[in-house]
N, C-alpha and C positions, 0 to 999 in steps of 0.2 A: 506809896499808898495813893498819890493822886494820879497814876496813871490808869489805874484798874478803872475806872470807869469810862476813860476814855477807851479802852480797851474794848471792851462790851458796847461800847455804843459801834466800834470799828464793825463788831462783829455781829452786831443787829444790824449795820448796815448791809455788809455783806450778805446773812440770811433771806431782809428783806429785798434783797438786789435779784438773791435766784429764787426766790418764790415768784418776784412778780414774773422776772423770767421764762417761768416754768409755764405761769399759767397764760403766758404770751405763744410759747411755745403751743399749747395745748391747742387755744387758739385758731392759728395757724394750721395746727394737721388737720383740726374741724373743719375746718372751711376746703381743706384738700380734699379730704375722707369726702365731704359732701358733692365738690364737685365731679369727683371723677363716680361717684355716685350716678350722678345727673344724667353723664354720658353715658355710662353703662345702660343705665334704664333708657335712653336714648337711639344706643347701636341694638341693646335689646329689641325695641320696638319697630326697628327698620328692617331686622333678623325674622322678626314675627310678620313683616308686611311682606317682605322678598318672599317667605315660605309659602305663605298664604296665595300670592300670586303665582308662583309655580304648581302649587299643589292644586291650582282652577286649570292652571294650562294644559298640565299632565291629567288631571279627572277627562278637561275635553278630549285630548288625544286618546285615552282612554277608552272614553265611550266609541271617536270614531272607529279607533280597531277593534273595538267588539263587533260595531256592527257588519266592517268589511271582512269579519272573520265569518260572521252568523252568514251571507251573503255569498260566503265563498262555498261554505259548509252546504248551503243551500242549494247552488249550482252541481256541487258535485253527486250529493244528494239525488238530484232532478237524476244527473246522467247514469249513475249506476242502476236508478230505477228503471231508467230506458233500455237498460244493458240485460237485465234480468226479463224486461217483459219482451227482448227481441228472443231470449234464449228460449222462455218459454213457449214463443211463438213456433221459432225454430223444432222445437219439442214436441209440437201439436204436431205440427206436421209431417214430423218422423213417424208417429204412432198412428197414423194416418196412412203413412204410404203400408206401414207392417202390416195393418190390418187387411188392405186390402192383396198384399201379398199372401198372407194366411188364408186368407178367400180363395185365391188363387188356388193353394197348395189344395187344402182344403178338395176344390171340384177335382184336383186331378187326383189325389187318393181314391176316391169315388168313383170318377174314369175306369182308375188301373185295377181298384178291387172288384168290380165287376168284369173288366176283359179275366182279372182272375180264375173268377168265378168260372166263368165259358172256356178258359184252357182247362180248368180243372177236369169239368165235364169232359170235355174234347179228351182228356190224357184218361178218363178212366175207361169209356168207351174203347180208345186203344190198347188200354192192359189188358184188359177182357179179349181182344183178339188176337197180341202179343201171345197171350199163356194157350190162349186153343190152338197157334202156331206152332207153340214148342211143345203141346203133346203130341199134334201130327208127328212134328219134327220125330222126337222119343220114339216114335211108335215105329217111323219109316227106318232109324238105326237101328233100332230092336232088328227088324226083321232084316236088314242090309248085314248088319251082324251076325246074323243065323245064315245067313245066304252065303258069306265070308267063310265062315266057319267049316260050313260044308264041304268048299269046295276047296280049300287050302287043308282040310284037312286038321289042324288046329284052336283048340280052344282059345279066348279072349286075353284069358290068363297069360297062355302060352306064347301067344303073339306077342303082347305087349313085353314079357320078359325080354324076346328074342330083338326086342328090337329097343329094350333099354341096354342092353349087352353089347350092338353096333353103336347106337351115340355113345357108350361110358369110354368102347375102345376108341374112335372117333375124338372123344373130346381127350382123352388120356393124349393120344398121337397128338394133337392141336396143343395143348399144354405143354408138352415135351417142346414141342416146336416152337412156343412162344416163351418158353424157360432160357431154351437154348439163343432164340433172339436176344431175350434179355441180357443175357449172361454177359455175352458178346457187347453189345452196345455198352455195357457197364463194364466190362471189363477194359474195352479200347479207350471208353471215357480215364475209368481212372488211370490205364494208364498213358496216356495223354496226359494227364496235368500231373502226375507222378513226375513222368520224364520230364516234363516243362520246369517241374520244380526243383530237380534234381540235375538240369541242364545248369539252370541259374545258377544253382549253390557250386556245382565244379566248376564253374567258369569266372568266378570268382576268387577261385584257392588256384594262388598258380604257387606249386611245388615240388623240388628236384624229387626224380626218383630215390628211396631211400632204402632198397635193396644193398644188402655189405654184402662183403665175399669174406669166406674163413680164413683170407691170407695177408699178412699185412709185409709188406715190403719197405725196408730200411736201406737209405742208401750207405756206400761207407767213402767216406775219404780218400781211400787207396785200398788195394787189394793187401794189403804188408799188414791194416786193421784184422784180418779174420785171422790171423794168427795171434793174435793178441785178445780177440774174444774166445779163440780155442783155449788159450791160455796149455800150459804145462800140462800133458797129459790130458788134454781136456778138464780140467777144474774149473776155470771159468764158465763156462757155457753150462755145465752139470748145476753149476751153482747158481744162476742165472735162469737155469730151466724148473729147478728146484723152489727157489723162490717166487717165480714167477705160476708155472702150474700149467706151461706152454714148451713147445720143441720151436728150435730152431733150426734152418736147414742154413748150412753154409753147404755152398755148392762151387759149380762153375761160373755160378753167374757172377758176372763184372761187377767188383764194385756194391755189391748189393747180397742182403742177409734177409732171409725167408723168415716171418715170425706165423707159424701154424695153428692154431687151436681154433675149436668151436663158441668159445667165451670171448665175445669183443670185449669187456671189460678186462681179462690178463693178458688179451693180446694188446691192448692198448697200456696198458701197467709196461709191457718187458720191451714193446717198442721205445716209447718216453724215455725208461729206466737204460736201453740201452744206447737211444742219444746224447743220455747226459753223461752215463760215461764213458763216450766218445769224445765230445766235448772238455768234460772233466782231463781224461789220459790216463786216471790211477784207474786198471781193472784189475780186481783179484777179489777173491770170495766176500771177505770182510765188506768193502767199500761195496760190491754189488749188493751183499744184505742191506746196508746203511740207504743205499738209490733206492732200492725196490720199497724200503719203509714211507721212504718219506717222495716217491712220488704215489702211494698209494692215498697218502694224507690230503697229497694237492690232488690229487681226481677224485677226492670226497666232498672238498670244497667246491672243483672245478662242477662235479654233477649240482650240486644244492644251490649252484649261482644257475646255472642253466635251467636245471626247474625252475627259479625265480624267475626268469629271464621272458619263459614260456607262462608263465601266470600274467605275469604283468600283460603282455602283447595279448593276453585273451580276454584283460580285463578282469580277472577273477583274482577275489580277495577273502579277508577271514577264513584261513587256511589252518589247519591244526601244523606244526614244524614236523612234528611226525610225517605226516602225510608229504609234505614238501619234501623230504630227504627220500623217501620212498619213490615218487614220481622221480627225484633223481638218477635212483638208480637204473630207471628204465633208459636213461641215456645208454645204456650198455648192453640193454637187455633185446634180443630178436626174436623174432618170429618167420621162420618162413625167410629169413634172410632181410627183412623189414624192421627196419629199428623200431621201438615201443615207444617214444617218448617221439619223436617225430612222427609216427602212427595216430598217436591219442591225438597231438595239436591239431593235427588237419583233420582227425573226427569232429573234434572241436571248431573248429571254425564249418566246418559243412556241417552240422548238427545247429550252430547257433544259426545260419542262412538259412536251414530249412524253419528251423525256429517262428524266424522273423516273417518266411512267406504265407506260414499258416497261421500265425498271429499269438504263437507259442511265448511260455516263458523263456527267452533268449538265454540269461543267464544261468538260470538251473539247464538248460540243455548242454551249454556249454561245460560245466562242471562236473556231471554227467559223463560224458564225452570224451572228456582229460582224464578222469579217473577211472574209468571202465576196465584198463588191464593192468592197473599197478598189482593187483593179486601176484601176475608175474613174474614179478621182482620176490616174493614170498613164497614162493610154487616151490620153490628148491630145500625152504624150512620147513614145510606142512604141507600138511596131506590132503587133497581135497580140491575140485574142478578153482583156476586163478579167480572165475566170476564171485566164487561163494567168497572166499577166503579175501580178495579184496572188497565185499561188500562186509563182512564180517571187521575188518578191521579201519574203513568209513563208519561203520556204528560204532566202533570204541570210541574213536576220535571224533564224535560229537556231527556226523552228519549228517542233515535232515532226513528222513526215512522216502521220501522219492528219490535223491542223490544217491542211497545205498541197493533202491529196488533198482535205478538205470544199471547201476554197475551188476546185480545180479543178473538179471534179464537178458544182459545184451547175448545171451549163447540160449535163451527160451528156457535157463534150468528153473525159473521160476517165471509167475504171473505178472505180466506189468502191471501199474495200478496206475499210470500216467502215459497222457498222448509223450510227455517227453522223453518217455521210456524208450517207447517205440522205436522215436526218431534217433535214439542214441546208439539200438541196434544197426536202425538201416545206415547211419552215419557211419559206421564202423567198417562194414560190408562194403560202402561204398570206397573208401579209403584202401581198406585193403584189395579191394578186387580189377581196383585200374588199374591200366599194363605198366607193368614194370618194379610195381608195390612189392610183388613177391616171386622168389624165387621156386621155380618147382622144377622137380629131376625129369628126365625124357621119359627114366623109367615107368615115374607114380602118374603121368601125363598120361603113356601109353595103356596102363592099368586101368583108368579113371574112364577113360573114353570105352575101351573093350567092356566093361564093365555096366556101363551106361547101354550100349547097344543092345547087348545080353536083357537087361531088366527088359526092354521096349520090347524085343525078339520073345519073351516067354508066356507073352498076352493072346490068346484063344483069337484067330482071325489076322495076326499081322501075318504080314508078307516079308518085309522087309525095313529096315530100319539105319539108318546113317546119323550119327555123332559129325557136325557138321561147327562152322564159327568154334574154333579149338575149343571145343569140349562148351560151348555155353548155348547151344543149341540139338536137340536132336527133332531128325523127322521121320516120323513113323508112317508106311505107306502100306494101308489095311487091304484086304481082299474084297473087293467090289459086293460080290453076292455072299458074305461069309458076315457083315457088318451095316448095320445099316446107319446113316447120319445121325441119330438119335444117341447110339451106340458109340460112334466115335465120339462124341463130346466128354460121353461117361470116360471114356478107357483114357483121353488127355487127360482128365482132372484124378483120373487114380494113378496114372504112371506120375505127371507130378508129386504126389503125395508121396509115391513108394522110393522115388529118386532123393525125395528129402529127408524121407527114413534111414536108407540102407546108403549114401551116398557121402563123401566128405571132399566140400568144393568151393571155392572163393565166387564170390557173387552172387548171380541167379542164372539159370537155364531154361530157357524155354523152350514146351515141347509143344510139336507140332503135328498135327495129325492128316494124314491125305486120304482121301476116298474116291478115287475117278473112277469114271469106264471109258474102256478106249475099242471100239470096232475097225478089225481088220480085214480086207479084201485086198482079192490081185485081181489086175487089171491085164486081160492078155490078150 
């Protein structure tokens, strides 16, 4: 019990200890709080003096660049006034020179509408004597007219007919004669560049002659082989002949078997067929059926590579396979002793050069060109000229319709609808008609030409006539006073015509027509 009070007094110690403490402390942050007060209010007023002193400096500066502005503004001011009152000046005295150029103008109107005036007068005075001129004039033809009349015998009427009836003949003769200039000068023009162009395209296709002969000759091993293809009785060769669709001639000749027919396609089947079984050594009926099948299989293959062969070197593609196995077959096929598929190519290639020198579609000419006589290959199944029948079967197979009109055209049985039509006839023509292209007999040679003479010979006025440059030329030599120049122009361009009528001949012929006079004397 007697500690409790010493306790409580510990503990008012204590209390009193941090009161006074406290308000020591308190104290203390007063006098802080106050002093940094002081300064604050202190850097404040030195904050409010620096502003104040800058904000006098900047006013001055201020003002001076107002006024060196007001000052600059002023000067510029001055000088664009200067600028405007030179222009105006400049202005005065443009309207100043007009004016007195308008003065100018002005007197010389004045000038020129009185000298006017005084021609006008002057010109009326001279119509007035002009018109009393031309009734004289009237008056003195009248009567020169009547004077005429009398004494010629003919009325005004009459004369004038008679002498519209000399100029009509007159100017008719002069047209003739400048018809027949034209003609010529346009005629040697085109063809001049005809041949220039057609010089270029052949001199470019260099290509063996491709004329066959109907014979194909087979060599043999030994002469001891032709009794071996005569076989027993001849069975071999019957059988050989049979399957083939061709004669064979075994003869005297050395070594060597004759294969004959008009078909280079079985004559090339029974030759092959009878080197392999030469080659082979088994010949007897059976084994010749079995050759003859199956080399007809590899020259089905062998044609459809070579059509390809000939597409590709022309450059031409998107091709129906139809149409490619077709062009094949023209490996085989001739004309006039002229293979067909060597034929087409080199229309093709001189069809796409004339193409290119006239600035043609190349490629449709060319396609054209190569297909123009596959009908040939088809001639032997249907009925009907090869142009039709191969443009007919280019439209099945999907070919555009000027591809199908080249291939009818090329023989004129229809209208071309394209320059490249054209060109895929003359391409044709030209192919076929240089030497060597085609084969023709001495007989149809000998025929073609008497023939040719005959047409020229039956014309009112010729004389004589000669078939001359084997048959691609005739010259017709008319009678002097039976024909006149005018007349010979007409009678070449109709004998042309009627030669292309009645006539059937590789290339072109040109006719030629003579008219001389010749004066003869002796000297004695």
């Amino acid at each position: 019990m007697g500690t409790i009070p010493e306790l409580a007094l510990v503990i008012l110690a204590v209390v009193a200890g941090a009161a006074l403490g406290a308000v020591m402390l308190w104290l203390i942050q007063g006098r802080v709080v106050a002093s940094r007060l002081r300064e604050a209010e202190d850097r404040a007023a030195q904050i409010v003096r620096t502003a104040e002193k800058e904000a006098s400096t900047r006013a001055r500066e201020a003002q001076l660049e107002a006024k060196d502005m007001i000052v600059q503004a002023k000067a510029e001011l001055d000088k664009e006034m200067q600028i405007q009152r030179n222009e105006i000046l400049a202005l005065e005295k443009r309207l100043v020179q007009k004016e007195e150029s308008l003065d100018r103008r002005m007197s010389n109107f004045d000038r020129r509408e009185s000298e006017l005036q005084k021609r006008e007068k002057t010109a009326e005075v001279r119509e007035k004597a002009v018109e009393e001129k031309e009734a004289d004039v009237a008056r003195l033809i009248q009567e020169r007219t009547k004077a005429l009349e009398y004494a010629s015998g003919m009325t005004a009427d009459e004369a004038k007919a008679a002498l519209l009836q000399q100029v009509e003949s007159e100017a008719k003769f002069e047209a003739a004669r400048m018809i027949k200039r034209i003609q010529d000068e346009t005629k040697e023009m085109a063809d001049r560049e005809a041949k220039e162009i057609i010089t270029r395209s052949i001199q470019r296709i260099t290509r063996d002659y491709v004329a066959e002969a109907t014979i194909s000759v087979v060599p043999l091993p030994s002469d001891g082989m032709k009794g071996r293809i005569i076989g027993r009785e001849g069975r071999n060769i019957r059988a050989l002949e049979a399957a083939t669709g061709i004669d064979l001639v075994v003869d005297e000749t050395p070594e060597a078997v004759l294969i004959s027919g008009f078909d280079p396609l079985r004559r090339e089947i029974a030759k092959v067929s009878l080197e392999r079984l030469m080659a082979d050594g088994r010949i007897h009926p059976t084994r010749i059926e079995e050759v003859v099948e199956k080399v007809k299989k590899d020259l089905d293959k062998m044609m459809l590579e070579e059509a390809e062969k000939v597409l590709f070197e022309l450059g031409i593609a998107n091709i129906h396979p139809e149409i490619v196995k077709l062009l094949g077959k023209l490996k085989f096929r001739t004309s006039y002793g002229q293979n067909n598929l060597y034929h087409a190519r080199e229309a093709a290639y001189i069809c796409g050069i004339m193409a290119s020198e006239l600035e043609l579609d190349v490629k449709l000419s060319r396609r054209g060109a190569l297909m123009h006589d596959m009908g040939k290959a088809l001639s032997q199944e249907e009925e009907g000229p090869h142009a039709i029948i191969g443009a007919d079967f280019a439209k099945k197979y999907g070919e555009e319709p000027r591809v199908v009109n080249a291939i009818a055209a090329h023989h004129e049985q229809v209208e071309p609808i394209c320059p490249e039509t054209v060109l895929v006839a003359a391409a044709e023509s030209l192919s076929a008609a240089r030497p060597g292209a085609r084969r023709e007999t001495v007989e149809a040679y000998i025929k073609r030409l008497e023939k040719l003479e005959k047409l020229a010979v039956d014309y009112k006025g010729v004389d004589k006539a000669y078939a001359i440059q084997a048959g691609r030329e005739i010259r017709v030599i008319v009678k002097q006073d039976a024909i006149t120049d005018t007349e010979c122009a007409v009678l070449s361009r109709d004998l042309a015509r009627k030669i292309e009528q009645e006539l059937t001949y590789p290339g072109q012929i040109r006719v030629t027509v003579i008219r001389e006079s010749r004066y003869t004397d002796i000297a004695k």
